[in-house]
C-alpha positions in Angstrom: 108.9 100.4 66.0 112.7 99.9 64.1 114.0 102.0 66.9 113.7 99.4 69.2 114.9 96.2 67.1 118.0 98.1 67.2 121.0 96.9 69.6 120.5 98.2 73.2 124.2 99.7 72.2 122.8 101.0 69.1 120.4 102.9 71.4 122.3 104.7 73.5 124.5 105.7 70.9 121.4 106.8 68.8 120.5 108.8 72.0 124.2 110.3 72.0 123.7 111.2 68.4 120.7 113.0 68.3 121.6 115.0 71.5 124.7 115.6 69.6 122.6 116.7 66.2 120.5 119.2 68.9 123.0 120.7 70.4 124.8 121.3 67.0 121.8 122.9 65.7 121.1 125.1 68.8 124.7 126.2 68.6 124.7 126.7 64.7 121.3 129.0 65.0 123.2 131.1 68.4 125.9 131.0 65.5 124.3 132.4 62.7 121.9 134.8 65.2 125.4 136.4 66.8 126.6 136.8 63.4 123.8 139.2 62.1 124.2 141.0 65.7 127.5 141.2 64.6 127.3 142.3 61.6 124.8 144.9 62.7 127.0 146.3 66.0 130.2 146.2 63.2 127.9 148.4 60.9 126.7 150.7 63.8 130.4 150.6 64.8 132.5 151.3 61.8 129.8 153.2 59.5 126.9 154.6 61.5 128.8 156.1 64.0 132.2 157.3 62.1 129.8 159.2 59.6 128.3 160.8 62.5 131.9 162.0 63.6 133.0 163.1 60.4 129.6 165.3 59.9 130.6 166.6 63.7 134.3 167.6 62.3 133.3 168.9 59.1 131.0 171.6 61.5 134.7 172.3 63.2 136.7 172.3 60.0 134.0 175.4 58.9 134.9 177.0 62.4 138.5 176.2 61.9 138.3 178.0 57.9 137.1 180.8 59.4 139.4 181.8 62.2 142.5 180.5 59.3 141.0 183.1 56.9 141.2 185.9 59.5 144.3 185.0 60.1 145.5 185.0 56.3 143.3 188.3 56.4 145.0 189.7 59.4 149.1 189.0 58.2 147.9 190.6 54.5 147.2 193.5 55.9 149.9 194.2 58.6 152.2 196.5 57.5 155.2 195.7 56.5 153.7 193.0 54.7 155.4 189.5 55.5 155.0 187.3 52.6 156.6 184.5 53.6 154.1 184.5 57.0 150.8 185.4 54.7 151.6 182.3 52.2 152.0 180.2 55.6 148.5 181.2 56.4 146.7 180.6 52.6 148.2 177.2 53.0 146.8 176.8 56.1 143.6 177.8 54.9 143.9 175.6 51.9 144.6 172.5 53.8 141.4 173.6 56.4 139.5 174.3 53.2 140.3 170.8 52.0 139.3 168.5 55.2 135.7 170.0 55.0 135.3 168.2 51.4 137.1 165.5 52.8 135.1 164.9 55.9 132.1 165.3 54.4 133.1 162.3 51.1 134.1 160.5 54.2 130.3 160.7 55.7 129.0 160.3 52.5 131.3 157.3 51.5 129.9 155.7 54.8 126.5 156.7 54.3 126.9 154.4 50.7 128.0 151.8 52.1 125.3 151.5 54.7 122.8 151.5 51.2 125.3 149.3 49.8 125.4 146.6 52.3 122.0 144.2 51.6 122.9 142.7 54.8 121.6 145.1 57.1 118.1 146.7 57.8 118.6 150.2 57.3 116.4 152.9 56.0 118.4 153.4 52.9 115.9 156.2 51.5 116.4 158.2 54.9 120.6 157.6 54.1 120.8 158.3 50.6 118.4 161.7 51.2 121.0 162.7 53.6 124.1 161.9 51.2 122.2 163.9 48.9 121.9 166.8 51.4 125.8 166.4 52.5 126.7 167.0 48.8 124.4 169.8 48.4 125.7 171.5 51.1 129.3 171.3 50.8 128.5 171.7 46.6 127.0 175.5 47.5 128.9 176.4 50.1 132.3 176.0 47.6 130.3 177.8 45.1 129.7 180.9 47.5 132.8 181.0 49.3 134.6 180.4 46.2 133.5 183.4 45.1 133.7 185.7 48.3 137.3 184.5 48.9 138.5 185.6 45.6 136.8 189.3 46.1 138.3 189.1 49.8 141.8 188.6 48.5 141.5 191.4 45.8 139.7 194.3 48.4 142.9 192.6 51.0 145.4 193.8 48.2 143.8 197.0 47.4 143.7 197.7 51.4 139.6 197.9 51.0 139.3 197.1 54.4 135.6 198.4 54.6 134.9 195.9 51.7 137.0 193.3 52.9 134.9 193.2 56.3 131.5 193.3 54.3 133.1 190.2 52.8 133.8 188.4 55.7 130.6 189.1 57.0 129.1 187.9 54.3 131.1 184.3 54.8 130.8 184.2 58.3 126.9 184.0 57.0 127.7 181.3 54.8 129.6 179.6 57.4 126.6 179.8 59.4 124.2 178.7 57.1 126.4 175.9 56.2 127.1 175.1 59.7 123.1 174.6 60.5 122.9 172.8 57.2 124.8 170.3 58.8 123.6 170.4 62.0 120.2 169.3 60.4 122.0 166.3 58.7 123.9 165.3 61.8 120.5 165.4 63.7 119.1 163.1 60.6 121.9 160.8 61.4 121.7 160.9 64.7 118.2 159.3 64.4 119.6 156.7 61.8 122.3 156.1 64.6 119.7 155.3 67.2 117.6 153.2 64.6 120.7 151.4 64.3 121.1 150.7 67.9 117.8 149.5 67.9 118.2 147.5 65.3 121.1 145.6 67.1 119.0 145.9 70.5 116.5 144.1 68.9 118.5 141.7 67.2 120.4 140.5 70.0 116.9 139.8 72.0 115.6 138.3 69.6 118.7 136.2 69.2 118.8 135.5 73.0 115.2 134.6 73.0 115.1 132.1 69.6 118.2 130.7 71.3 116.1 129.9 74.4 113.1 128.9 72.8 115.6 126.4 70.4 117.2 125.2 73.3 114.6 124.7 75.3 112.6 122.4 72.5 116.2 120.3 71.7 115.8 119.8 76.0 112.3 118.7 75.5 112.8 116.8 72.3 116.1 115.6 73.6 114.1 114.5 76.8 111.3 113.0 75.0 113.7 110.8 72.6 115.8 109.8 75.7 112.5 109.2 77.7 111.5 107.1 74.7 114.0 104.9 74.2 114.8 104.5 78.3 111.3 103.2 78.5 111.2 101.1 75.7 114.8 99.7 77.7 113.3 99.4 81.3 109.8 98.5 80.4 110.8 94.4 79.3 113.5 95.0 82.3 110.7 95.4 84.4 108.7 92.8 83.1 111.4 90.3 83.6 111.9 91.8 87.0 108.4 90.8 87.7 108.8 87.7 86.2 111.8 86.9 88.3 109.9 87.5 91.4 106.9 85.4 90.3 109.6 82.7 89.8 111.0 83.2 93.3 107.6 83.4 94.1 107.2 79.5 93.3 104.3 80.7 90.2 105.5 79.3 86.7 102.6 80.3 85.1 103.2 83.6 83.3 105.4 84.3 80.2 106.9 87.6 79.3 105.8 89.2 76.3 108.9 89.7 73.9 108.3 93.5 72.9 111.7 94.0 71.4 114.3 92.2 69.6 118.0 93.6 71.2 119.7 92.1 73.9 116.5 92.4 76.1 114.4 91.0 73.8 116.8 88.0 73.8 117.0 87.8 77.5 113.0 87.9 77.7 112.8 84.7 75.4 115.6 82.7 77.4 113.8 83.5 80.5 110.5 82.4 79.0 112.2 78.7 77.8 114.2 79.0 81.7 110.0 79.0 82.9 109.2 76.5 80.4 111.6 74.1 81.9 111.1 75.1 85.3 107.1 74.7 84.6 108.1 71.4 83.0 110.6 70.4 86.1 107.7 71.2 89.0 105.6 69.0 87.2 108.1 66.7 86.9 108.4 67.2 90.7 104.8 67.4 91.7 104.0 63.8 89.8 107.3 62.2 91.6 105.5 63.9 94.6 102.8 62.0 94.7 105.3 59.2 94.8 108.1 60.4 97.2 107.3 63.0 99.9 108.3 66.6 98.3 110.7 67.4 101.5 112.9 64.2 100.7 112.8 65.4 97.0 113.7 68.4 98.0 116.7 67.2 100.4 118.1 64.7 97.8 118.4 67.6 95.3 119.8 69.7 97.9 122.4 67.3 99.5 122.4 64.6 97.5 125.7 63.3 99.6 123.2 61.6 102.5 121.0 59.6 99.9 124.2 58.2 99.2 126.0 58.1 102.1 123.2 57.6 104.8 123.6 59.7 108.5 122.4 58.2 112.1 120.0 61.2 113.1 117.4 61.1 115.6 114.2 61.0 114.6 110.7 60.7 115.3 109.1 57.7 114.2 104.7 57.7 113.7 102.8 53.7 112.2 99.4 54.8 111.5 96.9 52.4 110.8 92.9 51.4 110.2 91.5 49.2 112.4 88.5 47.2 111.0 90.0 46.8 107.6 90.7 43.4 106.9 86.7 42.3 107.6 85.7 45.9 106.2 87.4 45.4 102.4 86.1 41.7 102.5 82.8 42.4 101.2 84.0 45.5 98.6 84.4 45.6 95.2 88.7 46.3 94.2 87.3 49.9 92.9 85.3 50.4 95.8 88.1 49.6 97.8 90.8 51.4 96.3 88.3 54.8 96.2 87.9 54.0 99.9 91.8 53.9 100.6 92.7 56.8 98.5 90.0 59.2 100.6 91.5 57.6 103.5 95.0 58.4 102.9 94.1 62.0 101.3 92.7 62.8 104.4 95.5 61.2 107.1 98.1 62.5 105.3 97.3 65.8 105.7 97.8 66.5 109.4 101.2 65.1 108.6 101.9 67.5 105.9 100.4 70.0 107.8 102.8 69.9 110.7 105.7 69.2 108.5 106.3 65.4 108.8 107.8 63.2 106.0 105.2 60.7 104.5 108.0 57.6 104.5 105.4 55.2 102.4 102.1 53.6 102.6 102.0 49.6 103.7 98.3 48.4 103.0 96.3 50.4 105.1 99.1 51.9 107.3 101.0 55.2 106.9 104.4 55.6 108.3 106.3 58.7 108.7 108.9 60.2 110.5 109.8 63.9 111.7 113.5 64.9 112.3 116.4 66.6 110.8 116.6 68.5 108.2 113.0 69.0 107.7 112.5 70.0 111.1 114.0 70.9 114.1 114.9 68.3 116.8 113.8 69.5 119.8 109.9 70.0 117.8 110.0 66.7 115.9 107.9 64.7 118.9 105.6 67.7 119.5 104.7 67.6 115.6 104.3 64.1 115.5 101.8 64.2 118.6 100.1 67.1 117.5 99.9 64.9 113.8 98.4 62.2 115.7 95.8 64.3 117.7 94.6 65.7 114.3 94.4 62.7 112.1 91.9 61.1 115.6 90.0 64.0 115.4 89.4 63.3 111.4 88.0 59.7 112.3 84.0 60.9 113.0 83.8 62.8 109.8 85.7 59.9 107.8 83.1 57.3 109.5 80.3 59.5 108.1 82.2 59.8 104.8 82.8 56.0 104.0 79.1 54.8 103.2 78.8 58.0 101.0 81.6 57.0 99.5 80.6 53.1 99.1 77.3 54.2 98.5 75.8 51.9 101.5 73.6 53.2 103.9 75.9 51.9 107.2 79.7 50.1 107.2 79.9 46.8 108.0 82.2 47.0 110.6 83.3 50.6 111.7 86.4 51.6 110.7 88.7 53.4 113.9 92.2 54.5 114.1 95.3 53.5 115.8 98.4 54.9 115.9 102.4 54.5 117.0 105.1 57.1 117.9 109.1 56.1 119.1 111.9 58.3 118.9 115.2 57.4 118.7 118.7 57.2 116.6 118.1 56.0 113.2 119.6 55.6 110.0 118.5 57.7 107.0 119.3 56.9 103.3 118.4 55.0 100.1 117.9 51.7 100.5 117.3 48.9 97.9 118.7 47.3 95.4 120.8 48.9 91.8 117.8 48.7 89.9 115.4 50.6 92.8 116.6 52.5 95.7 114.3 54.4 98.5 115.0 56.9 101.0 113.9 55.5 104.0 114.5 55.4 108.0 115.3 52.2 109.5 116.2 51.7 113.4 115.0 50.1 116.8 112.7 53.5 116.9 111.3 52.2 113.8 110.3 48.5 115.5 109.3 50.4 118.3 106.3 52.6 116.6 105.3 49.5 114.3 104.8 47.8 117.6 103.3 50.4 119.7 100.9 50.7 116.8 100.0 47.6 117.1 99.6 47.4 121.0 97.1 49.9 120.4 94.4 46.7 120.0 95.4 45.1 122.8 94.7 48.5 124.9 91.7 49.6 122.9 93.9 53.4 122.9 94.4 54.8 119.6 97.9 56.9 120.1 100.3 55.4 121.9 104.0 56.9 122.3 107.1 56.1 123.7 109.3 57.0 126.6 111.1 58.9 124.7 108.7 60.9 122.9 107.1 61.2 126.1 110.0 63.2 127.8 110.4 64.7 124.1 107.3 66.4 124.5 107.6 67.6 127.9 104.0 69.3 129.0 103.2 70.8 125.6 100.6 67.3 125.6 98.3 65.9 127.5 99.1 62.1 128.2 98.8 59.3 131.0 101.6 56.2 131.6 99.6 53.0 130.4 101.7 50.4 130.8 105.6 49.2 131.0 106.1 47.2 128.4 108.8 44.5 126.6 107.7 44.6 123.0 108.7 41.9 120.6 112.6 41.6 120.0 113.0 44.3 123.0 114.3 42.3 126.7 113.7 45.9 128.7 110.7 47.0 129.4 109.4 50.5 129.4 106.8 52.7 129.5 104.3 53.2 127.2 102.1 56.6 127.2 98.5 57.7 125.7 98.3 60.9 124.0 95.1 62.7 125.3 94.9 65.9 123.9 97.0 69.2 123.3 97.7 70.8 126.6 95.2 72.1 128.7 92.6 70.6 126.9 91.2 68.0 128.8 88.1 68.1 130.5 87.3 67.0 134.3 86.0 63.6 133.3 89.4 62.8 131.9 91.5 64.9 134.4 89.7 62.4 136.9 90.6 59.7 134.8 94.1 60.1 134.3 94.6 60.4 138.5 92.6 57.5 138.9 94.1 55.2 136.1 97.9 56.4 137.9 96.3 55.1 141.3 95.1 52.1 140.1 98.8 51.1 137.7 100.8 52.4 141.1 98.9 49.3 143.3 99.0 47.2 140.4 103.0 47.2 139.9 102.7 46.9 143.7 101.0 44.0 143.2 97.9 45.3 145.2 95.0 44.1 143.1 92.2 45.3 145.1 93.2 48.5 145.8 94.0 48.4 141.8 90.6 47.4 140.6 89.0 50.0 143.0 90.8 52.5 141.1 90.2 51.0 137.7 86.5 50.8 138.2 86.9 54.4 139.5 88.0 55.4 136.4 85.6 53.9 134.3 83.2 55.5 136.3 84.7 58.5 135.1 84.6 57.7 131.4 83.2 54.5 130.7 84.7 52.2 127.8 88.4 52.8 128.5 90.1 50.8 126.9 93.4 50.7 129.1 91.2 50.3 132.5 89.2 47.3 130.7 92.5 46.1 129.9 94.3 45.9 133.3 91.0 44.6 134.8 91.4 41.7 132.8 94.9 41.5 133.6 94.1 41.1 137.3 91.3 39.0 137.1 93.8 36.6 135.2 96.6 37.3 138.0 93.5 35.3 140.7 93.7 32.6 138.7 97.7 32.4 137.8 99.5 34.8 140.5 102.6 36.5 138.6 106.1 35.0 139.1 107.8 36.1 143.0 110.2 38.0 140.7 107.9 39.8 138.6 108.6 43.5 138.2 104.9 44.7 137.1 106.1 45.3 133.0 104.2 43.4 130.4 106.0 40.8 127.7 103.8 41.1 124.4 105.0 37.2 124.3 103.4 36.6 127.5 100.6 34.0 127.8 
């Protein structure tokens, strides 16, 4: 529609303006309407009823002739007779005389200009019947008076007073007659009064009653034109509402139509090219997420200052890697290989997504990453990375069913296992590299530390092996036994290593007894008690045959019969040792 290619100010002043035009037009119609009332009430006022009155006089002027011409009568005939007092009486009378005629042109001068007046509806054959009548009336009564008042005054001079009172007689019954004459038009007029008053009743509700009607269609219309417009203003407002919170939603994917071409309208298309480029951006961001872990995109946009800079944080170190995979990618094909790694990786990496750890980069077959802050909290970072660990060992069966499929072989080679490295400690964070190719990285003793443990997962035949640190980190929120004390290459201390088992509570009595028993046997091994110690390593593989760590100090102190450890020795374990 035009209306709404129009100015959002153009709008509301359009609204403004055709309330404006309504209300003008409601109060020009309660105008004109109170004008005819008025011109009817000014008609009933100054013409209905004043022709009334003078009809209602002209009955008293008769009365008032009368008692003056017994008056004139009465001073003729006193005796002596007073001139001077008898010509004040005929004048008297005269001027009496006169009013009648004079009230009743008055009535009928009224009565005319009621017929005369095209703007009111009155009966004007009614009103000109009953100026007719008026005229008649006071036309015969002249005649017939005129007459008996000049045969009063002679039988008055002639002192006929018999005569004289046959003669008044006679006008006191032309008085009468005169009298209900007009009494008969008054009652005419009285009705044309009250069909006047009528009239202006009537008027007037029906001028009260168009003027509701009128106003109450310029409300609706002024409402439906208001409603109109306000919708076509809040409709695209709402749509962009909605498509604000599908953008703080995270969802790119939906445009808003562009249904109007004001200020809106304008606003609807910059917000469609701000979710083009934001649509563009996330993909932008997803494909450089496939390359950098999204949280450390995330972070670097956010505070790019520590890319830059670099902060010592303590962090949470995890080395991942597959065992068997060296002799297992001998005899593949590179696309059989690299289809093999990718379904590998897809399906590691996501118990470290999952519990909110920072993919650092993939090294062959190995996945590091790290937990710590900002992306997580410090006192959950070791937790995660434990509960990371248990996840991606419990994804190992289904990937060893998965890998022939995959290959398209009925049985691997050489079966593929897991083994995996956790150390927390200070580190620092930042980009690292050279001008022409920089990477956010962690790099630190803690970092050694997991690479190593990782590694010392083959010489124990364990598959998650943490440090002291994350040990105490974690606290009883895992299940884990002490394995060994150990001096890792480039490290002159020794300390103690630990197995992750399982979440808490969630081992069974086979490994409950082989926890106690492995702690038995390590106590009399460090206590250089061998038999007691292989008692309580054979003990525990009772429990769970195939330990690795249990196989592994066995070994160790069957070595020990052959070449006894130094006097000094303070039961930790160099990886350098022979």
């Amino acid at each position: 529609m035009p209306l709404f290619n129009q100015s959002i100010r153009r709008k509301i002043v359009g609204i403004a303006l055709g309330l404006i035009v309504l209300m003008l037009v409601t109060s020009i119609l309660s105008m004109v309407m109170s004008s005819k009332v008025g011109v009817l009430l000014d008609e009933l006022t100054n013409r209905y009823i004043p022709a009334y009155g003078h009809l209602a006089r002209a009955n008293i002027r008769s009365l008032e002739r009368a008692l003056a011409l017994r008056r004139m009568v009465m001073t003729r005939m006193q005796s002596p007779s007073d001139e001077e007092a008898y010509t004040a009486r005929l004048h008297e009378f005269e001027d009496v005389d006169r009013k009648i005629e004079e009230e009743a042109e008055g009535a009928r001068t009224l009565i005319n200009a009621i017929i005369d007046d095209p703007r009111t509806p009155s009966d004007n054959a009614t009103l000109a019947r009953i100026e007719t009548r008026i005229e008649t009336a006071v036309s015969e009564l002249r005649r017939d008076m005129n007459e008996d008042h000049a045969k009063l005054l002679k039988q008055v001079d002639a002192r006929q007073m018999d005569n004289a009172r046959g003669t008044l007689e006679h006008l006191d019954v032309l008085r009468d007659n005169f009298n209900q004459k007009i009494d008969a038009i008054r009652a005419d007029m009285l009705k044309q009064v009250f069909f006047s008053t009528s009239q202006v009743i009537g008027h007037q509700r029906q001028a009260i009653i168009i003027s509701g009607i009128v106003t109450i269609l310029a409300a609706v219309v002024g409402f439906a034109f208001a409603l109109l417009v306000s919708s076509g203003i809040t409709r695209p407002v709402r749509l962009l509402l909605a498509g604000a919170r599908e953008v703080e939603a995270g969802r790119f994917d939906k445009s808003i139509a562009v249904s109007t071409q004001d200020e809106i309208g304008e606003l609807a298309a910059a917000f469609n090219r701000m979710i083009e480029q934001l649509r563009h951006n996330e993909r932008i961001r997803e494909t450089f997420g496939r390359y950098i872990d999204p949280k450390v995109v995330q972070g670097l946009i956010d505070r790019p200052e520590v890319a830059i800079d670099g902060q010592r944080r303590v962090m949470t170190i995890m080395f991942s890697d597959m065992s068997g995979f060296t002799s297992m990618s001998e005899g593949m094909t590179p696309r059989g290989l690299v289809k093999v790694m990718n379904h590998y990786f897809t399906v590691m990496s996501a118990p470290i997504r999952n519990n909110r750890g920072v993919i650092d980069k993939y090294i062959g077959d190995a996945i590091m990453s790290y937990w710590g802050p900002p992306f997580v909290e410090e006192d959950e970072q070791a937790l995660l990375a434990g509960l990371s660990a248990i996840d991606m060992a419990d994804q190992v069966p289904a990937l060893q069913k998965q890998l022939p499929d995959l290959l398209g072989i009925r049985a691997m080679p050489v079966q593929c296992d897991l083994r995996i490295g956790i150390a927390t400690g200070e580190v620092l964070t930042g980009s690292i590299g050279s001008e022409l190719m920089m990477s956010f990285t962690v790099m630190g003793d803690a970092v050694n530390l997991a690479s190593r443990l990782e590694a010392v997962n083959k010489l124990y035949g364990t598959r998650i092996l943490i440090s002291q640190a994350t040990a105490e980190a974690i606290g009883a929120r895992l299940e884990f036994r002490e394995i060994d004390r150990l001096a890792v290459v480039g490290q002159s201390v020794p300390q103690p290593v630990f197995e992750v088992m399982g979440r808490a509570g969630a081992l069974a009595e086979p490994q409950e007894s082989l926890r106690a028993h492995y702690a038995e046997g390590l106590a009399a091994y460090r206590g250089c008690r061998f038999d007691d110690a292989r008692m309580a390593f054979n003990a525990a593989l009772e429990r769970c045959p195939g330990d690795g760590p249990s196989r592994t100090m066995l070994a160790r102190i069957a070595r020990f019969e052959t070449n006894p450890p130094a006097a000094d020795w303070d039961g930790a374990w160099r990886l350098d040792s022979k």
